[in-house]
Predicted model as a PDB file, atoms N, CA, C, CB and O in Angstrom, pLDDT in the B-factor column:
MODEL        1                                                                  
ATOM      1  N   UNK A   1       0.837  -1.160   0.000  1.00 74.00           N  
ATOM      2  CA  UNK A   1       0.000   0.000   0.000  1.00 74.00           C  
ATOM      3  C   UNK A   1       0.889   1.232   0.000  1.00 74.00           C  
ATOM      4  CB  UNK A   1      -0.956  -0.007   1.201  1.00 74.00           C  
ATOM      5  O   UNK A   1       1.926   1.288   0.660  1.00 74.00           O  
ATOM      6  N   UNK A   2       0.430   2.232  -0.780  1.00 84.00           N  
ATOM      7  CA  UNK A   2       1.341   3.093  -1.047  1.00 84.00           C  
ATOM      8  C   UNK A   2       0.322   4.846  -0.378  1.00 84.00           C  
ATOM      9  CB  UNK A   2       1.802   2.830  -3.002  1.00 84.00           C  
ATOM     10  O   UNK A   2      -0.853   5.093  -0.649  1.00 84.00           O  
ATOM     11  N   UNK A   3       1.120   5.606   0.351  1.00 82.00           N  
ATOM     12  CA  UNK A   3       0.019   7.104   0.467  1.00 82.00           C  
ATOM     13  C   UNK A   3       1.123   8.277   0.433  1.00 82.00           C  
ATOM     14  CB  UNK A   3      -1.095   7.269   2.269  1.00 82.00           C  
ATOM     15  O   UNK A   3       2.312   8.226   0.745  1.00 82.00           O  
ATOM     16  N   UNK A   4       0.387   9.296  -0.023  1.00 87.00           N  
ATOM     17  CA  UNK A   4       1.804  10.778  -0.240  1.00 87.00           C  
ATOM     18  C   UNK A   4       1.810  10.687  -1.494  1.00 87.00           C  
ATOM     19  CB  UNK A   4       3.700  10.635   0.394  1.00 87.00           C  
ATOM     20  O   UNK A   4       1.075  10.052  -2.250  1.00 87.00           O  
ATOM     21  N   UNK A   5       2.680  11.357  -1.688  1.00 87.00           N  
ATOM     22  CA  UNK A   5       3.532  11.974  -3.062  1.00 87.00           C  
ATOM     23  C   UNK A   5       4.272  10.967  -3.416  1.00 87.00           C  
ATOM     24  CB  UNK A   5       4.549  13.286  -2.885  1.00 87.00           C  
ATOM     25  O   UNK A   5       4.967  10.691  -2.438  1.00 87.00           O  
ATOM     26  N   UNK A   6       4.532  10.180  -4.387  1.00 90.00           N  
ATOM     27  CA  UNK A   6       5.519   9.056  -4.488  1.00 90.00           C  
ATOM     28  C   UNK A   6       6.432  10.015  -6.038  1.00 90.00           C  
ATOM     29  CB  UNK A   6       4.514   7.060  -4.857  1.00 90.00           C  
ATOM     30  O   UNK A   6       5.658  10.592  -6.801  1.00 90.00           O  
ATOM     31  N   UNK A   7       7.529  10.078  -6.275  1.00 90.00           N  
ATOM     32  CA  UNK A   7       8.180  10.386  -6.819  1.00 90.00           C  
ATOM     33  C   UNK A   7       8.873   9.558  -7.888  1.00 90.00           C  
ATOM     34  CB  UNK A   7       8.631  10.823  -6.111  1.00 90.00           C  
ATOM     35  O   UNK A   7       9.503  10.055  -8.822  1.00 90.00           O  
ATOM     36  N   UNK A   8       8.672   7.964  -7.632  1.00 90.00           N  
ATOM     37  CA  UNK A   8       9.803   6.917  -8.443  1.00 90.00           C  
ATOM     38  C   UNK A   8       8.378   6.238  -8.912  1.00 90.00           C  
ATOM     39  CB  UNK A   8      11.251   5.708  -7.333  1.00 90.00           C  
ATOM     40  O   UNK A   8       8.424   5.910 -10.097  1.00 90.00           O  
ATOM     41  N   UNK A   9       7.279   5.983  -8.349  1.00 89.00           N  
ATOM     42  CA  UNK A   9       6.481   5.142  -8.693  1.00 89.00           C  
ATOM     43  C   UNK A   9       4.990   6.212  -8.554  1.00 89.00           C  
ATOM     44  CB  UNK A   9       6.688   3.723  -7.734  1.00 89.00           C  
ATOM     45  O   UNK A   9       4.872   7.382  -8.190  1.00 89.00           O  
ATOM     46  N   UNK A  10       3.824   5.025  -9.104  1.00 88.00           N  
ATOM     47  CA  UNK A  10       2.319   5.468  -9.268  1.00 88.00           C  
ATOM     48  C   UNK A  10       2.420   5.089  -8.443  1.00 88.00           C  
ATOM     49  CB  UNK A  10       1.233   5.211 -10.112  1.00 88.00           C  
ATOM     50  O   UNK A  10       3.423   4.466  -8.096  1.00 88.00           O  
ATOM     51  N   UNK A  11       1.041   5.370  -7.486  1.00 85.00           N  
ATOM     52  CA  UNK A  11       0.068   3.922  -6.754  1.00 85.00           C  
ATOM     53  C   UNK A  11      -0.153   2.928  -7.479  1.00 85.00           C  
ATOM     54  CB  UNK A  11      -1.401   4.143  -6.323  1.00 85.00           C  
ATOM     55  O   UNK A  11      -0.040   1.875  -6.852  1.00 85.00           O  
ATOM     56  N   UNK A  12      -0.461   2.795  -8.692  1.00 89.00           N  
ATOM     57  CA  UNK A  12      -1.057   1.759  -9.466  1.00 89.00           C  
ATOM     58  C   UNK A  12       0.659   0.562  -9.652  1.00 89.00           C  
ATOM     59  CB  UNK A  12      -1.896   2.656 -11.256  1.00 89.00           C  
ATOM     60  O   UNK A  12       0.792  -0.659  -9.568  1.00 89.00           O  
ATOM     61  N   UNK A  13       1.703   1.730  -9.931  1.00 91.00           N  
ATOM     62  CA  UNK A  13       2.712   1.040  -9.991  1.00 91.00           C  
ATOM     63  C   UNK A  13       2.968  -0.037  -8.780  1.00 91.00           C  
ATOM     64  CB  UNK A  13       3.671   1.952 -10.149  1.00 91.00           C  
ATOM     65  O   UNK A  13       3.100  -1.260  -8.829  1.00 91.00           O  
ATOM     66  N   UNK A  14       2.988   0.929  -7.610  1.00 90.00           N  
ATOM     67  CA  UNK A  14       3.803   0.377  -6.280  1.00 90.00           C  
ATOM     68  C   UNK A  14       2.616  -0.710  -6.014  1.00 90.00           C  
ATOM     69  CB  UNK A  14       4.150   1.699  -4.770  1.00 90.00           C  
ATOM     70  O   UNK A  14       3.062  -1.535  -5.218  1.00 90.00           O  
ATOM     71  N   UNK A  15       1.129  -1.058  -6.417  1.00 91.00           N  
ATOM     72  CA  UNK A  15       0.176  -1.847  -6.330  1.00 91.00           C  
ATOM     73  C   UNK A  15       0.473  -3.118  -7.057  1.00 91.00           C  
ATOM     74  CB  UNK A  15      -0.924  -1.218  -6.730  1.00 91.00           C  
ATOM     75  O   UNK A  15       0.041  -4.173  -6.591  1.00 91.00           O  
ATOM     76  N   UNK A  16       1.416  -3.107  -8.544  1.00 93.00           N  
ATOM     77  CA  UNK A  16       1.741  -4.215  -9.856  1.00 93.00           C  
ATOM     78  C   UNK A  16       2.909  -4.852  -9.205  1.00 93.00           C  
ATOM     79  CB  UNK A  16       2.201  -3.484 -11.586  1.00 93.00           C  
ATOM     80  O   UNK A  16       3.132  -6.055  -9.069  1.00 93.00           O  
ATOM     81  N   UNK A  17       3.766  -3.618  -8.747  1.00 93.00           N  
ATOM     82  CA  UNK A  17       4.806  -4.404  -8.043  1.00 93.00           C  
ATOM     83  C   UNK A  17       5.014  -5.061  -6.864  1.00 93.00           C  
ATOM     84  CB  UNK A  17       5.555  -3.866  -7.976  1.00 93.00           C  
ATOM     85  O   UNK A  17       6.064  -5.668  -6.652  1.00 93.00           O  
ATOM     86  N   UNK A  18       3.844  -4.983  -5.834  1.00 92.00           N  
ATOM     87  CA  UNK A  18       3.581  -5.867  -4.907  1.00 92.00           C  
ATOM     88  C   UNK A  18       3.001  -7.391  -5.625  1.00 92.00           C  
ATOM     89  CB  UNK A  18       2.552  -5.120  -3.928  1.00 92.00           C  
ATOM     90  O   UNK A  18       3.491  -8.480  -5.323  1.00 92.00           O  
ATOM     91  N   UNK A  19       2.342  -7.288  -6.204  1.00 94.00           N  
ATOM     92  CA  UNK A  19       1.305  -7.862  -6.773  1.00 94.00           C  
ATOM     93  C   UNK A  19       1.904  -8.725  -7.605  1.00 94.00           C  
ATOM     94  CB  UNK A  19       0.401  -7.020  -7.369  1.00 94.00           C  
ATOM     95  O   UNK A  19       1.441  -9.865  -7.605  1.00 94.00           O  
ATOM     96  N   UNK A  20       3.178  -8.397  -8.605  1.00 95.00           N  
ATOM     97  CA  UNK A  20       3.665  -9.499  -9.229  1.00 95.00           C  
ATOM     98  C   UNK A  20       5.175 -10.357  -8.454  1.00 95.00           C  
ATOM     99  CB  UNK A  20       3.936  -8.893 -10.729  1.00 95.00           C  
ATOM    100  O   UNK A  20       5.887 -11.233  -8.944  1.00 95.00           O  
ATOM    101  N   UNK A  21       5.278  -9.502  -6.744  1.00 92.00           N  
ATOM    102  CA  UNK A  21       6.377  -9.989  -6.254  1.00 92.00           C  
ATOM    103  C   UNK A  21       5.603 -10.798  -5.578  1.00 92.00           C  
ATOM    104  CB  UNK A  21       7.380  -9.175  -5.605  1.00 92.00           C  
ATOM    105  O   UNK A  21       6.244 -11.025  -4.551  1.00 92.00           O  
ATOM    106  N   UNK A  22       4.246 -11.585  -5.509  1.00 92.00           N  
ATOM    107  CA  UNK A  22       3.871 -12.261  -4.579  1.00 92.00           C  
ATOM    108  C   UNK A  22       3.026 -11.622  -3.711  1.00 92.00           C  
ATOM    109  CB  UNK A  22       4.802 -12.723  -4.048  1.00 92.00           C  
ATOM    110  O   UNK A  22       2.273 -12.424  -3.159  1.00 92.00           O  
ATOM    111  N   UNK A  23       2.823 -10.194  -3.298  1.00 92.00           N  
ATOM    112  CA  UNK A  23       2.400  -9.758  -2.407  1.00 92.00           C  
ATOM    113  C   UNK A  23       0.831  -9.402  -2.839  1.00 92.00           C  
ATOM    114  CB  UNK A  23       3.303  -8.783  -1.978  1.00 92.00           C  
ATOM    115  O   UNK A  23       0.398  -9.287  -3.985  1.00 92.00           O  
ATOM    116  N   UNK A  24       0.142  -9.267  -1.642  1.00 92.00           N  
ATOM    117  CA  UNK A  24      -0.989  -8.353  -2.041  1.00 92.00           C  
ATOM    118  C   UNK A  24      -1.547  -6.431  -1.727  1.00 92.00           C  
ATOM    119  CB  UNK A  24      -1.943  -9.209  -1.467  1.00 92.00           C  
ATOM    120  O   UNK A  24      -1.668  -5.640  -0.792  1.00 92.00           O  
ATOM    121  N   UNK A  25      -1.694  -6.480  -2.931  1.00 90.00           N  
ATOM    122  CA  UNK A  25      -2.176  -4.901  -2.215  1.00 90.00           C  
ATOM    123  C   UNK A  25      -3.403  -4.174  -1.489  1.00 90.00           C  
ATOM    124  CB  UNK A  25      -2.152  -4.090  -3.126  1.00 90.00           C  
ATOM    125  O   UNK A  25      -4.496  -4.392  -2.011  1.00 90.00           O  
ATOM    126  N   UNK A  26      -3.391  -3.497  -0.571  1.00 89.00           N  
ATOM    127  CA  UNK A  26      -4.929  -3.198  -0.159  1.00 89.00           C  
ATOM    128  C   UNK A  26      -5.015  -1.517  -0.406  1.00 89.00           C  
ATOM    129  CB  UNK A  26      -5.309  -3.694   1.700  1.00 89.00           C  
ATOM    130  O   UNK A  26      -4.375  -0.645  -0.992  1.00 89.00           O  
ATOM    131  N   UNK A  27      -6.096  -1.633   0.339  1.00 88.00           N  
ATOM    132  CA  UNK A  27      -6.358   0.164   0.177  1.00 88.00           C  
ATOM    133  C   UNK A  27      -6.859   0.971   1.376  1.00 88.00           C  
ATOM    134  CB  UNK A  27      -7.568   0.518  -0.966  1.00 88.00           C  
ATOM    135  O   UNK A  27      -7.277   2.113   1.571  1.00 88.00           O  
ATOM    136  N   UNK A  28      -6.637  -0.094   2.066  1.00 92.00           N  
ATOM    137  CA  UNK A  28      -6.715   0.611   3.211  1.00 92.00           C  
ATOM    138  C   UNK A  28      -5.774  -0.353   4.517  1.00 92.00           C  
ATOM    139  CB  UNK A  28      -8.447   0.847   3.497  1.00 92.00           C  
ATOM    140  O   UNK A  28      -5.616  -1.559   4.329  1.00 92.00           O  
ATOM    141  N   UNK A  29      -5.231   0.287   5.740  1.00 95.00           N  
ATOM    142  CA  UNK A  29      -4.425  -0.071   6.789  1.00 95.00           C  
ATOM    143  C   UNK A  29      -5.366  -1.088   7.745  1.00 95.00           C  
ATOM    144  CB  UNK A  29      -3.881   1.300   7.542  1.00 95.00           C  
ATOM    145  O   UNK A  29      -6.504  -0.795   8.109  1.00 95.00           O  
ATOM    146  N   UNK A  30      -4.685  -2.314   8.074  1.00 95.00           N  
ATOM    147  CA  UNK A  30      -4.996  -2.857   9.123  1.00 95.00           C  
ATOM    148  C   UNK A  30      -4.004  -3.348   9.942  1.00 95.00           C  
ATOM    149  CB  UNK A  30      -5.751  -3.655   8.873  1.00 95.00           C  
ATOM    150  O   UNK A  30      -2.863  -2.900   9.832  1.00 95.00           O  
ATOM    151  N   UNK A  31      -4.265  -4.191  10.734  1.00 94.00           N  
ATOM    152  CA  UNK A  31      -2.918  -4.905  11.496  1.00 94.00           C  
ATOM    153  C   UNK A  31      -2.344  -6.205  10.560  1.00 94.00           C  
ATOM    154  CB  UNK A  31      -3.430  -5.597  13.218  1.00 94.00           C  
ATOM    155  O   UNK A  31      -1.225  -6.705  10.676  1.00 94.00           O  
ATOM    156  N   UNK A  32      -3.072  -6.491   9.902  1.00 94.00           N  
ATOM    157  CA  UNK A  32      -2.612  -7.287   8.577  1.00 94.00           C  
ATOM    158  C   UNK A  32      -1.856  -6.840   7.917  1.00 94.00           C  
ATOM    159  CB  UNK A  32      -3.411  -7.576   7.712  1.00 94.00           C  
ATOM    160  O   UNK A  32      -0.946  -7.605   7.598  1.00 94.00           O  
ATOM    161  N   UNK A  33      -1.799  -5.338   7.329  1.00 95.00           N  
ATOM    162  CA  UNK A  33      -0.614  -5.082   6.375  1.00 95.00           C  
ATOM    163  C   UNK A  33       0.869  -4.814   6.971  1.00 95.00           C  
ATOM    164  CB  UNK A  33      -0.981  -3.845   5.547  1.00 95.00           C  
ATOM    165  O   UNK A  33       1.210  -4.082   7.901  1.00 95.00           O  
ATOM    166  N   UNK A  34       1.495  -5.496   6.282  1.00 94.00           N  
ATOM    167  CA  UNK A  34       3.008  -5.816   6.086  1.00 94.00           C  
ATOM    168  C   UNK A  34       3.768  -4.367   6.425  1.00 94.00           C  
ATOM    169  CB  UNK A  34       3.354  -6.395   4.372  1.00 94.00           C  
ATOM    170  O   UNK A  34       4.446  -4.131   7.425  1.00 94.00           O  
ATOM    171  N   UNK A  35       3.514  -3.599   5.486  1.00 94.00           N  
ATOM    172  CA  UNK A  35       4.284  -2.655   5.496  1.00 94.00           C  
ATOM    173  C   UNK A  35       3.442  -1.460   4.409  1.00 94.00           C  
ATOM    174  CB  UNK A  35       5.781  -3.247   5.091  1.00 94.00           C  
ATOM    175  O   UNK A  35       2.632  -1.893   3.590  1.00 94.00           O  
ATOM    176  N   UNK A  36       3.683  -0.199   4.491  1.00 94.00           N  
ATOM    177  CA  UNK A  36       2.984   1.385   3.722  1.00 94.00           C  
ATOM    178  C   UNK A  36       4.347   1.647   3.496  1.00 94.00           C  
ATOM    179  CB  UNK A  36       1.941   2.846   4.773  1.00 94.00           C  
ATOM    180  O   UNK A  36       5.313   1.603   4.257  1.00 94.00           O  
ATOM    181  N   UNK A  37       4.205   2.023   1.904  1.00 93.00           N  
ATOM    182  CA  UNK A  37       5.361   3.280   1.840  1.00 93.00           C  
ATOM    183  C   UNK A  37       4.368   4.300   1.286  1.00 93.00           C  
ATOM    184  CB  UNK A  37       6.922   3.033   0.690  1.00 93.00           C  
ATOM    185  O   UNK A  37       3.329   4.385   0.632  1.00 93.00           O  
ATOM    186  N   UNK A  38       5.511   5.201   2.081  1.00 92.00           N  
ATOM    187  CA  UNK A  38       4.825   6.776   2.051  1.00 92.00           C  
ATOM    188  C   UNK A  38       5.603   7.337   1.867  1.00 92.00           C  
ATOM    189  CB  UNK A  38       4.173   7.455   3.072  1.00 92.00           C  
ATOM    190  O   UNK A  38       6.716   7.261   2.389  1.00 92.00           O  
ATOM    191  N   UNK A  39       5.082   8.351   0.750  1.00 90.00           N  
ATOM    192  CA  UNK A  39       5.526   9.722   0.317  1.00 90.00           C  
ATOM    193  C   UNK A  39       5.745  10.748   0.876  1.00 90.00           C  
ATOM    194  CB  UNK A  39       4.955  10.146  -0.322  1.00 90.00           C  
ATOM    195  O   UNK A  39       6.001  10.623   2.073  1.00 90.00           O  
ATOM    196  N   UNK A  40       5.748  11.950   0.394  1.00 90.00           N  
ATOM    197  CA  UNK A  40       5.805  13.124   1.298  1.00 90.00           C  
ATOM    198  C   UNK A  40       4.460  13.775   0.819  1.00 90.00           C  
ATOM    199  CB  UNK A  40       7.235  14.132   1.130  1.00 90.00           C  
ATOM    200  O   UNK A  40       4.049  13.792  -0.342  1.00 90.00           O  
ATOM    201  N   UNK A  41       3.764  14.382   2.084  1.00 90.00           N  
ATOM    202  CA  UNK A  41       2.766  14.918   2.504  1.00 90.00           C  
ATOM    203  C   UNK A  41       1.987  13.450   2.689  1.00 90.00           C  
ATOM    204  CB  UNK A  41       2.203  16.098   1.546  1.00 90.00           C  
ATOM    205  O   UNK A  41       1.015  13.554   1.941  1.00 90.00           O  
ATOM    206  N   UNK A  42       1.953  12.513   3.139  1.00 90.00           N  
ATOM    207  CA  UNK A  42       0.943  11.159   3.314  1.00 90.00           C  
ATOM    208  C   UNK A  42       0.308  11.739   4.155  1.00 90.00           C  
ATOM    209  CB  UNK A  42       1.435   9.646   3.800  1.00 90.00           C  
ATOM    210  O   UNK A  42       0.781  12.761   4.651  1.00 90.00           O  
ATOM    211  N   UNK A  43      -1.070  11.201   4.595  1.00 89.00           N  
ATOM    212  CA  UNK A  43      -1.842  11.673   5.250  1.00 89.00           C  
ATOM    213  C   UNK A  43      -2.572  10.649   6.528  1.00 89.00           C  
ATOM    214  CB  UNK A  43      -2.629  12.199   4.269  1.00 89.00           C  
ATOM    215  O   UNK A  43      -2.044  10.061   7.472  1.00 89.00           O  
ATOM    216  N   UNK A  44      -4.044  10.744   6.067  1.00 92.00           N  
ATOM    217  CA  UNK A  44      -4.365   9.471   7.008  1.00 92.00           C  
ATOM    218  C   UNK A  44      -4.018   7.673   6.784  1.00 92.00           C  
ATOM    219  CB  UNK A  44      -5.887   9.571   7.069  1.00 92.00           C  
ATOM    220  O   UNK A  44      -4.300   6.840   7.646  1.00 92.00           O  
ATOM    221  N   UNK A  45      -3.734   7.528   6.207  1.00 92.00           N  
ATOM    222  CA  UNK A  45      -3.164   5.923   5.876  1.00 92.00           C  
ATOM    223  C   UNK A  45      -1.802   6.101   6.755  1.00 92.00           C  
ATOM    224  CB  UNK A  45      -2.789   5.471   3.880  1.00 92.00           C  
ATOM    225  O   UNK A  45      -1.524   5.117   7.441  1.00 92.00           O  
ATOM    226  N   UNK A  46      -0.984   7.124   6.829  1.00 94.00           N  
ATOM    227  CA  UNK A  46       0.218   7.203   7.559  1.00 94.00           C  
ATOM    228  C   UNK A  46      -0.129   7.468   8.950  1.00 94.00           C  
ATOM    229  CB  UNK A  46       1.138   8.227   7.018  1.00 94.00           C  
ATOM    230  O   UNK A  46       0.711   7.135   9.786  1.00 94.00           O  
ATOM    231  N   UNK A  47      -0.974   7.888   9.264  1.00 94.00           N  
ATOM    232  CA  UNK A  47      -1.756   8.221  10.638  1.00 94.00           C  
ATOM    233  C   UNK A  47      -1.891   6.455  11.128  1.00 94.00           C  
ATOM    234  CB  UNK A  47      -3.637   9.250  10.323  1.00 94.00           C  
ATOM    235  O   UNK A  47      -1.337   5.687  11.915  1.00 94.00           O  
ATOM    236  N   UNK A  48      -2.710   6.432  10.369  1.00 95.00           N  
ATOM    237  CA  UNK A  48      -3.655   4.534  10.822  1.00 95.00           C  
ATOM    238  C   UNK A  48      -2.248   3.540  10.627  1.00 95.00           C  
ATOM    239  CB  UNK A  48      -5.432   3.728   9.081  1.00 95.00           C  
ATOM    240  O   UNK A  48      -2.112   2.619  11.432  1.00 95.00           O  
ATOM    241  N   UNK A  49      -1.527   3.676   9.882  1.00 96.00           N  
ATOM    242  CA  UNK A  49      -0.302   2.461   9.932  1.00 96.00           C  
ATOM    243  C   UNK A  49       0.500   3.076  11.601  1.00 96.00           C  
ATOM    244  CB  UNK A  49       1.159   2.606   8.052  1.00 96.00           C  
ATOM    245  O   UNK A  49       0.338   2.192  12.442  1.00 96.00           O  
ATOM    246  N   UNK A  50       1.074   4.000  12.046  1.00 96.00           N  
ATOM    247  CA  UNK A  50       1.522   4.008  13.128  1.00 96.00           C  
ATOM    248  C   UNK A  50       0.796   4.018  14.105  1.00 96.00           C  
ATOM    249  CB  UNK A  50       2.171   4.719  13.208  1.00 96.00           C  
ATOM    250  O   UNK A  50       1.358   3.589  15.112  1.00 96.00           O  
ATOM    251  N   UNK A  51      -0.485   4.408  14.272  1.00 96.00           N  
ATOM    252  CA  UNK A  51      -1.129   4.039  15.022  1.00 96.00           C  
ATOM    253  C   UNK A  51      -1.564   2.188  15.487  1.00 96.00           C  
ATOM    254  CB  UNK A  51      -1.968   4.846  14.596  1.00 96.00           C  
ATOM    255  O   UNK A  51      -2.080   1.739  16.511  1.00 96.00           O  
ATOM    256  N   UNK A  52      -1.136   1.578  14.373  1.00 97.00           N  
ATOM    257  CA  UNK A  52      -1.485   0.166  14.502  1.00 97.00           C  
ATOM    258  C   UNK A  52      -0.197  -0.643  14.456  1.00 97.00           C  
ATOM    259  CB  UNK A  52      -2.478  -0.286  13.377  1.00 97.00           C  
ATOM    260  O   UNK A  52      -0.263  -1.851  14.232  1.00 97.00           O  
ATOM    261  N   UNK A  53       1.461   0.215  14.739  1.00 97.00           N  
ATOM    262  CA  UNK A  53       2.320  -0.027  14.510  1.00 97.00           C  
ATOM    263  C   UNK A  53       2.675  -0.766  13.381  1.00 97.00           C  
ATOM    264  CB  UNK A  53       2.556  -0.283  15.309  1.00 97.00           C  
ATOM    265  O   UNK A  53       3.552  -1.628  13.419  1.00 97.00           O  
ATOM    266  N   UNK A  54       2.012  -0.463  12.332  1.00 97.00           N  
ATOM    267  CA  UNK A  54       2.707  -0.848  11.055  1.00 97.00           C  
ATOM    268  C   UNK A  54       4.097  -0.342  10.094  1.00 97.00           C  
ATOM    269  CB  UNK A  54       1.757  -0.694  10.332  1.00 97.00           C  
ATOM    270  O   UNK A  54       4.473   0.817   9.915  1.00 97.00           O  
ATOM    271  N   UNK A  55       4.741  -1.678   9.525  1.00 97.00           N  
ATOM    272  CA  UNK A  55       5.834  -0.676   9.232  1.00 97.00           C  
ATOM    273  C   UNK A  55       5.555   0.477   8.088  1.00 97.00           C  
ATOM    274  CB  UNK A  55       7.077  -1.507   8.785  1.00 97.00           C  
ATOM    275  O   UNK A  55       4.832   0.210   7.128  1.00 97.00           O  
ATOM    276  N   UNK A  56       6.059   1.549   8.213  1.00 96.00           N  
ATOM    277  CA  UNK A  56       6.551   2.306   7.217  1.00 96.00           C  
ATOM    278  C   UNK A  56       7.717   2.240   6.585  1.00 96.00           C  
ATOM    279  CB  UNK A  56       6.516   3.268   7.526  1.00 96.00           C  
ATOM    280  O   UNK A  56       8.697   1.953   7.272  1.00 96.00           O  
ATOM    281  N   UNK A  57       7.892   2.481   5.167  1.00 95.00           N  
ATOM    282  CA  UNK A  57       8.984   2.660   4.745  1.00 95.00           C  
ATOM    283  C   UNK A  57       8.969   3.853   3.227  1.00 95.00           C  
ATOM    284  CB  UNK A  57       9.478   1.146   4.566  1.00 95.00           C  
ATOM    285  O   UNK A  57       7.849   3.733   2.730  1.00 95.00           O  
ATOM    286  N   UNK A  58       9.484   4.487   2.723  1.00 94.00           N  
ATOM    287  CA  UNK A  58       9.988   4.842   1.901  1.00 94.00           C  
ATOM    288  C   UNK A  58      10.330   4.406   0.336  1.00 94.00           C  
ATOM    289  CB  UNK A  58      10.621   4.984   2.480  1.00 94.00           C  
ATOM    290  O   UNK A  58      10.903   3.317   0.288  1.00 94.00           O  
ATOM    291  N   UNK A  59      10.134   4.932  -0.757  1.00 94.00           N  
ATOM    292  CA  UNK A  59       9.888   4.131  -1.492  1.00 94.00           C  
ATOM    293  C   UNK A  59      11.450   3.650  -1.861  1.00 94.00           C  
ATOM    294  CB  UNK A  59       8.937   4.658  -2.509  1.00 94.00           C  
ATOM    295  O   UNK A  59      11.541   2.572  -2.449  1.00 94.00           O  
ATOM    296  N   UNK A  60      12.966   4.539  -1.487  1.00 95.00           N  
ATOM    297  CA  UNK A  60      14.222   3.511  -1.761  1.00 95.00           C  
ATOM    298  C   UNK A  60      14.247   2.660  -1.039  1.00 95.00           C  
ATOM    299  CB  UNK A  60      15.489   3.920  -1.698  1.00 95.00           C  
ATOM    300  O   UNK A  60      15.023   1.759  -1.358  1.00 95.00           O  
ATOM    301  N   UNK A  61      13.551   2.494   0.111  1.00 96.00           N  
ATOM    302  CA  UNK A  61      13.653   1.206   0.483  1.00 96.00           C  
ATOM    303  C   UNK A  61      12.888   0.093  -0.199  1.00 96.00           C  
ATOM    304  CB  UNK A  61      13.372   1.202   1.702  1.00 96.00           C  
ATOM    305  O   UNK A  61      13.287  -1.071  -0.238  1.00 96.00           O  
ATOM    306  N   UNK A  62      12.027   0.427  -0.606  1.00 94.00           N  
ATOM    307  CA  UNK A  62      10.788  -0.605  -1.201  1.00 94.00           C  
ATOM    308  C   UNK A  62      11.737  -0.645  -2.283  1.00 94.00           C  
ATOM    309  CB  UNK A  62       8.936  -0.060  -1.554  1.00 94.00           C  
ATOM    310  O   UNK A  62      12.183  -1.790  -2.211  1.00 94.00           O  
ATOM    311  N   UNK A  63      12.192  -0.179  -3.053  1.00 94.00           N  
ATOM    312  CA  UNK A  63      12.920  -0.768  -4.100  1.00 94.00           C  
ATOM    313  C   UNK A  63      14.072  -1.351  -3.826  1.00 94.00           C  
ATOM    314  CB  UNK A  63      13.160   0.030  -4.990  1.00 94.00           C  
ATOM    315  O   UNK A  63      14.459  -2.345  -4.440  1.00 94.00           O  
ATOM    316  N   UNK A  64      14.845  -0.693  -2.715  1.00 95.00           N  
ATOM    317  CA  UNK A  64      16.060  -2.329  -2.253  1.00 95.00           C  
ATOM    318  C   UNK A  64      15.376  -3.439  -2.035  1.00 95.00           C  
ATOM    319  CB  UNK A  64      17.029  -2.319  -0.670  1.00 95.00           C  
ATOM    320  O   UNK A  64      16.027  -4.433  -2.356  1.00 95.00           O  
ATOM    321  N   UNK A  65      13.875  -3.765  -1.440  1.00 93.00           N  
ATOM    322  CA  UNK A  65      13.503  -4.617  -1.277  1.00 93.00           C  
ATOM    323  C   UNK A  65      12.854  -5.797  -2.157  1.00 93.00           C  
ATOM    324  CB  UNK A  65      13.094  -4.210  -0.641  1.00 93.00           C  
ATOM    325  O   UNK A  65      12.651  -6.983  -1.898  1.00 93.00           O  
ATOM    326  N   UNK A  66      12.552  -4.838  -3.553  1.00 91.00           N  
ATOM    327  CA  UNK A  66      12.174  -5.364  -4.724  1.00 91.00           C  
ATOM    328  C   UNK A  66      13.409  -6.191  -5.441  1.00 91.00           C  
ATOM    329  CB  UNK A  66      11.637  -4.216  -5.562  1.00 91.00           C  
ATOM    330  O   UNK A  66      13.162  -7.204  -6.095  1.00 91.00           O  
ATOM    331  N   UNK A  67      14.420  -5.819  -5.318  1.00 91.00           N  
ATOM    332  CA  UNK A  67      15.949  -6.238  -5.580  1.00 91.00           C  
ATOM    333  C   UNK A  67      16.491  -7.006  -4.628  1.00 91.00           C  
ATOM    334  CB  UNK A  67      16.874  -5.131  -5.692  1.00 91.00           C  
ATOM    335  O   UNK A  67      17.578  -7.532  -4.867  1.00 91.00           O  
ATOM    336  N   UNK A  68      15.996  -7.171  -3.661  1.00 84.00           N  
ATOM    337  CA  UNK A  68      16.682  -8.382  -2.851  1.00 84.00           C  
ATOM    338  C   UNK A  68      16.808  -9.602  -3.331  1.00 84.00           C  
ATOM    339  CB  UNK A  68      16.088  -8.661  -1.733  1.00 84.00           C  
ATOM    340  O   UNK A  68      17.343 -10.480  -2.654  1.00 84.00           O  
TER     341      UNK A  68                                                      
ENDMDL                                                                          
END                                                                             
């Protein structure tokens, strides 16, 4: 799940590339999701992932992670 400004990727992108690494994408935060990368200015999805201690990350990280 992707929220903010993403700069390297769409949503639709960072959604194909979960999606064809195995993963699934949602559209909204629960204690189920894995991990949010967020952009700059993210809003409430970045609110609800730390609030439910979900990870955040960034999208260079999501792409070291796509390359692992």
């Amino acid at each position: 799940m992707a929220t903010g400004s993403l700069k390297q990727f769409t949503r639709e992108g960072i959604e194909e590339a979960i999606i064809s690494n195995g993963g699934k994408a949602a559209s909204s935060v629960s204690k189920k999701t894995s991990f949010v990368v967020a952009g700059e200015n993210a809003g409430s999805k970045l609110a609800k992932a730390e609030e439910l201690g979900v990870e955040v990350i960034n999208e260079d990280e999501f792409i070291r992670r796509l390359n692992a």
